[in-house]
C-alpha positions as CSV (number, residue, x, y, z in Angstrom):
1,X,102.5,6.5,185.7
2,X,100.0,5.0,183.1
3,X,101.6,4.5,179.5
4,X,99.4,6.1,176.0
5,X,98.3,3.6,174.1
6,X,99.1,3.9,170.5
7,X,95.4,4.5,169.7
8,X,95.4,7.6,171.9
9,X,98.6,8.7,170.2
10,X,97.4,8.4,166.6
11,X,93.9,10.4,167.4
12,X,96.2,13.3,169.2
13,X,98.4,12.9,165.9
14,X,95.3,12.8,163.7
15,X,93.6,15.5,165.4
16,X,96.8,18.2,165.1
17,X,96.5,17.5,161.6
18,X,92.9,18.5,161.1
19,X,93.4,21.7,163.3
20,X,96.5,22.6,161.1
21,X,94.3,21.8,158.2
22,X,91.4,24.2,159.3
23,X,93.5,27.0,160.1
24,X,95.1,26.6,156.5
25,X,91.8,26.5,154.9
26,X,89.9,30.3,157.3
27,X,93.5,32.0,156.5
28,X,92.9,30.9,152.9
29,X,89.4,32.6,152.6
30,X,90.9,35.7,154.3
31,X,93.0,36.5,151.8
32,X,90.3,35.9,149.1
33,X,88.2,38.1,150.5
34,X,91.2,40.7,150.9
35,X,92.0,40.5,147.3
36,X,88.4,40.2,146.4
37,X,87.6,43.7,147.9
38,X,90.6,45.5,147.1
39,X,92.3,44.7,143.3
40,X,94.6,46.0,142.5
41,X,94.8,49.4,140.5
42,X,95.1,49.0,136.1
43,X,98.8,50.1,134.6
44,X,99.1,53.7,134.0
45,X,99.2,54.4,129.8
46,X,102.1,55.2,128.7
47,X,102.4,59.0,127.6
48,X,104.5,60.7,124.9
49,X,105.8,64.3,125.1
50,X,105.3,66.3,122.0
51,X,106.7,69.6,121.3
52,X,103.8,71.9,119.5
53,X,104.0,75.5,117.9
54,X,101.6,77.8,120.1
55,X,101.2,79.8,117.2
56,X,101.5,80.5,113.2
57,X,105.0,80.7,112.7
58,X,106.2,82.1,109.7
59,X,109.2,80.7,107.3
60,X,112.7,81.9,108.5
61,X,112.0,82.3,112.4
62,X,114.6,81.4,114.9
63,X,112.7,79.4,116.9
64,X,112.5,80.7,120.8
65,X,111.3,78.8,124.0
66,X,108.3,81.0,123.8
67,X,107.2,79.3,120.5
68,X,106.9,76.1,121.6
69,X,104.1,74.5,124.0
70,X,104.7,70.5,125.4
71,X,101.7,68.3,125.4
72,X,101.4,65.3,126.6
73,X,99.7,62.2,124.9
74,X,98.9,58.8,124.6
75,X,99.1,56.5,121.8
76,X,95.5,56.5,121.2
77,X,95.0,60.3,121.7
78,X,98.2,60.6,119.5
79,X,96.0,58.5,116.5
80,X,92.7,60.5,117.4
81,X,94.8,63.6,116.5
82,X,96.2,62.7,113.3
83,X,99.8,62.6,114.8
84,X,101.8,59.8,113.5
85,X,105.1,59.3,111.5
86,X,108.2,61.4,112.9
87,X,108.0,64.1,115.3
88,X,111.1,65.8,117.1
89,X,110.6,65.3,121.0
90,X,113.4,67.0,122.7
91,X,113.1,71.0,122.6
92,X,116.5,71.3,123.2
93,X,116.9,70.0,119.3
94,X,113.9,72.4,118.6
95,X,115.0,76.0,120.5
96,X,117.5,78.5,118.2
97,X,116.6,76.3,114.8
98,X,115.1,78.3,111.7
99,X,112.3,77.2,109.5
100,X,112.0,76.4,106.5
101,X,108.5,76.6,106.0
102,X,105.5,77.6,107.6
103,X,104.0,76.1,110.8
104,X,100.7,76.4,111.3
105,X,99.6,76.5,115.6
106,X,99.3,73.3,116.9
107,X,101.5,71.4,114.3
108,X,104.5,69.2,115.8
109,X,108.4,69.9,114.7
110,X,109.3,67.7,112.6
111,X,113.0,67.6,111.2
112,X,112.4,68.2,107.5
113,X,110.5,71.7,108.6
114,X,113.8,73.0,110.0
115,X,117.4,74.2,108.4
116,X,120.7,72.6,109.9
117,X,121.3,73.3,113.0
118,X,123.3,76.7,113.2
119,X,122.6,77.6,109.4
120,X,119.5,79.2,108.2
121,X,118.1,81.0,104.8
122,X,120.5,82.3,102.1
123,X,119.9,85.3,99.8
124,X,119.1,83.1,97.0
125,X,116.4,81.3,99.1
126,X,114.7,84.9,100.0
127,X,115.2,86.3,96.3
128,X,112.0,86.4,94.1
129,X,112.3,85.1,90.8
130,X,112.7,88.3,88.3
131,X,114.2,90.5,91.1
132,X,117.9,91.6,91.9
133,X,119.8,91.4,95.3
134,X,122.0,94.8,95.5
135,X,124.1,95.9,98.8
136,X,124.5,99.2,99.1
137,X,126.0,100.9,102.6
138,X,124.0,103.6,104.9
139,X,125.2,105.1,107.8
140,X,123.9,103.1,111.0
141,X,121.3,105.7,112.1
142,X,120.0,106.1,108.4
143,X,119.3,102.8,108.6
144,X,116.3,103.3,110.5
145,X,118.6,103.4,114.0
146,X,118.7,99.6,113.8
147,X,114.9,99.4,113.4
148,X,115.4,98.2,109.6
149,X,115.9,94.3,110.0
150,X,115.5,91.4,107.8
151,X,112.0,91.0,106.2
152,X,111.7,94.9,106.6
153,X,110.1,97.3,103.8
154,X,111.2,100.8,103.0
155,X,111.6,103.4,100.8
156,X,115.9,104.4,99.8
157,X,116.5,107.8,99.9
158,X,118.9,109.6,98.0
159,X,120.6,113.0,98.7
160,X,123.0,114.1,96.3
161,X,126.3,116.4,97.1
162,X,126.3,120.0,96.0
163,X,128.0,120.3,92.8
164,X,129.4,124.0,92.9
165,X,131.3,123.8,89.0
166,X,127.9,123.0,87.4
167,X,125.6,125.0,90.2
168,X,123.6,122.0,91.3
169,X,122.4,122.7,94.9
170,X,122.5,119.6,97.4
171,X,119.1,117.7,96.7
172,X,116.8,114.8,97.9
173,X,115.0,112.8,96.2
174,X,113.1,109.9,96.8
175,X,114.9,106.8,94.9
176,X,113.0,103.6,95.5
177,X,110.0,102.8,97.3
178,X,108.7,99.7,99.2
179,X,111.6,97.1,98.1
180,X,112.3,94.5,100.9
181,X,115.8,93.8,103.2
182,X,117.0,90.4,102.7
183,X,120.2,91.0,104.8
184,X,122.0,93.6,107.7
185,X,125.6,93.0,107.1
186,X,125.9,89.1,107.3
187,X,122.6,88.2,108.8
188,X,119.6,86.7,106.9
189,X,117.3,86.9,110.1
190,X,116.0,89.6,112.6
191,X,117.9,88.0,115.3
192,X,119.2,89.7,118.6
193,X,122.4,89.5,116.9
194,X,122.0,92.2,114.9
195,X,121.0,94.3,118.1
196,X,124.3,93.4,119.9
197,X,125.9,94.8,116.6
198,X,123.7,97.9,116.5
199,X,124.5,98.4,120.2
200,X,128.0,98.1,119.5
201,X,128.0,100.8,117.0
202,X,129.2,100.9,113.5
203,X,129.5,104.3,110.7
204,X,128.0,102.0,107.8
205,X,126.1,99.0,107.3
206,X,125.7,97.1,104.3
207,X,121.6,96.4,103.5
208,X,121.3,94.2,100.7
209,X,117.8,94.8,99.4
210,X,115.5,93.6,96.6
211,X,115.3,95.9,93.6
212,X,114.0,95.1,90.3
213,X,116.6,95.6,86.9
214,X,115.9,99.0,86.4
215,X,116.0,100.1,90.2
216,X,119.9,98.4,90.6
217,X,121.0,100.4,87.3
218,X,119.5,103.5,89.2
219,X,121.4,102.5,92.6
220,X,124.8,102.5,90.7
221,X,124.3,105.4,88.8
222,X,124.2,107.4,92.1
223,X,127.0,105.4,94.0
224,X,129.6,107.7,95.2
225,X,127.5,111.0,94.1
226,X,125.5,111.4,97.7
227,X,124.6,109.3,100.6
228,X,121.8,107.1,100.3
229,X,119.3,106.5,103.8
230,X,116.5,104.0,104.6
231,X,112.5,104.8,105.6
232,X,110.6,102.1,107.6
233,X,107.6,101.7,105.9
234,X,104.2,99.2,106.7
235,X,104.1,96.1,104.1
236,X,100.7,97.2,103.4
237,X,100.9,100.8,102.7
238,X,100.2,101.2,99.2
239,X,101.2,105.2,99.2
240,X,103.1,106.2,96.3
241,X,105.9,108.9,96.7
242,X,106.8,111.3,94.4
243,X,109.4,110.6,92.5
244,X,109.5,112.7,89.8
245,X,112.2,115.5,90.5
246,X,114.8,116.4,93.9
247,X,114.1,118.3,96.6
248,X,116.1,121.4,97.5
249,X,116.2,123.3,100.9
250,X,115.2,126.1,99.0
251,X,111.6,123.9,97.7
252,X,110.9,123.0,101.4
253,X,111.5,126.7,102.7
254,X,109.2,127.9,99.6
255,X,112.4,130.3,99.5
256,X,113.9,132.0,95.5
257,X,116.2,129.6,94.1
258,X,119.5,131.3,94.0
259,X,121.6,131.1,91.1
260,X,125.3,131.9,90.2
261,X,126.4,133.9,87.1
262,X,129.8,133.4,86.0
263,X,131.8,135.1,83.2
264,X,134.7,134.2,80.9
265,X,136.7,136.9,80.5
266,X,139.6,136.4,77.4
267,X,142.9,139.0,77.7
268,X,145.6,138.2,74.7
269,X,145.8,134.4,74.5
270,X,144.4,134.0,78.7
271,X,141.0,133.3,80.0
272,X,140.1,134.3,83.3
273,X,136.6,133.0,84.5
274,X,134.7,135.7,87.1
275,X,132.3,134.5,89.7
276,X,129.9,137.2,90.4
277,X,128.8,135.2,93.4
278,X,125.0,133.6,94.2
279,X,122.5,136.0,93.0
280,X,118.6,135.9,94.0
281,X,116.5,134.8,91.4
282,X,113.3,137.3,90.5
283,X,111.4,137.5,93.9
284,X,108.3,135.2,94.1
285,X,105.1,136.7,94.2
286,X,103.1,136.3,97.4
287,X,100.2,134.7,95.8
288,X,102.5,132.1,94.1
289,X,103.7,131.2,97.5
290,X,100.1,130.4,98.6
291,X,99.7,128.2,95.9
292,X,102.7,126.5,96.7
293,X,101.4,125.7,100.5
294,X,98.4,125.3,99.4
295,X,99.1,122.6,96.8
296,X,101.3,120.6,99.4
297,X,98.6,121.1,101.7
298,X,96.4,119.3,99.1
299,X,99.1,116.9,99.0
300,X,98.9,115.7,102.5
301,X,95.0,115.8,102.3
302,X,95.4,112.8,99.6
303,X,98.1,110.9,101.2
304,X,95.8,110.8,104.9
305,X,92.7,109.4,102.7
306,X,94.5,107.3,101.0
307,X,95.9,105.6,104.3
308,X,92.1,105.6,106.0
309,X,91.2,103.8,102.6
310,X,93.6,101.2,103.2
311,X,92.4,101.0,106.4
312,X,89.0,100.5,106.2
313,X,90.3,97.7,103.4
């Protein structure tokens, strides 16, 4: 067997080396090319999730999830939008608050827009400046059946009690007009509380309204002389009501007032008063009733053109 020379060794040496060497270098420029053709994909921006009112929401609401719209934005969207400084991002924080002010559609929650979380408005908050706050208690379903909430306008209505020792027939009159609830019983806000109450059931409520000076002295003169009841009106409606004197059954029927005649009758040192009962008044004449209907007919005639102007306003 012939020995390998040491040359012959080094150039097998030497020439594993340069084949190692070559298939270092082709695997090299396959991965360039890979990387080359493919690169990889740029970072995603990062996005911020901001809570936004989907429409005008007015001072007071209890915020609900239908109120509320997410968005999401980056940082430079966020600047091309005007949106910087604080910003409440969680709706859970945001859904059953109250505002305190207006929010116009589109606008972000922000902290100093909202009341304490569970609290909300007081009476003094809602009250106008030169105006009275007065409570006064109606029966549930003179209350408008539960219709009457918070923010509310109506007209009070007054019906006073028969008065049989100085003959005063049970009347209605028309008391106040247009004044505004601030509260049902404890709340401040039309929320689905005051529902559950109403569904409950309950003989009185206490409405605390807005009255001027002269309209509180008016609802303590009658307290405790009649009942008083509650019209839902439109904030708008600029209808006057007549005011000037009570109704009686007997004006609505266009029916003769009746009237009672009583007579003191004095025996020695006794009196002895005689009630000759209810007599009828002088009958009225036909043509009288006419006018009657036909001035209330009159009546209606100006209140309907009054609404269409306000209307057309």
């Amino acid at each position: 067997m012939s020995k390998i020379s040491p040359g012959t060794l080094l150039l097998g040496i030497i020439a594993v080396m340069f084949g190692l060497l070559g298939a270092y270098v082709v695997r090299q420029n396959m991965l360039d090319e890979t990387v080359a053709a493919d690169p990889a994909p740029p970072a995603e921006p990062v996005k911020f999730t901001i809570p936004m009112a989907n429409t005008d929401l007015p001072a007071g609401r209890e915020i609900t999830f239908g109120d509320l719209s997410v968005v999401s934005m980056t940082q430079e969207q966020m600047v091309a939008a005007g949106i910087s400084g604080q910003y409440m991002a969680d709706t859970k924080q945001i859904i059953g608050r109250v505002l305190r002010d207006d929010l116009a559609s589109g606008s972000r929650f922000m902290p100093a827009l909202m009341y304490a979380e569970g609290d909300g408005p007081s009476i003094m908050d809602k009250l106008e400046p030169g105006m009275r706050a007065v409570t006064v208690a109606v029966a549930m379903d003179a209350a408008v059946e539960g219709f009457a909430v918070p923010g509310s306008y109506v007209d009070v209505i007054f019906r006073s009690d028969e008065d049989t020792e100085e003959n005063l027939p049970q009347s209605t009159v028309a008391l106040i007009e247009g004044v505004k609830i601030l509260a049902l019983n404890s709340h401040t806000l039309a929320t689905k509380q005051i529902n559950e109450d109403n569904r409950r059931g309950s003989e009185d409520s206490k409405v605390t309204i807005q009255v001027t000076p002269d309209e509180a002295i008016a609802l303590q003169v009658v307290e405790g002389r009649g009942s008083l009841s509650l019209t839902l009106r439109h904030p708008g409606d600029g209808l006057s009501l007549d005011t000037s004197r009570p109704v009686t059954l007997d004006d609505v029927l266009n029916r003769p007032r009746l009237k009672s005649h009583k007579m003191q009758v004095f025996r020695g040192g006794s009196m002895t008063e005689v009630d000759f009962g209810k007599i009828k008044q002088a009958p009225v004449e036909p043509e009288n009733i006419v006018q009657v209907n036909a001035d209330k007919q009159a009546k209606v005639e100006r209140r309907d053109n009054a609404v269409s102007t306000a209307d057309v306003k």
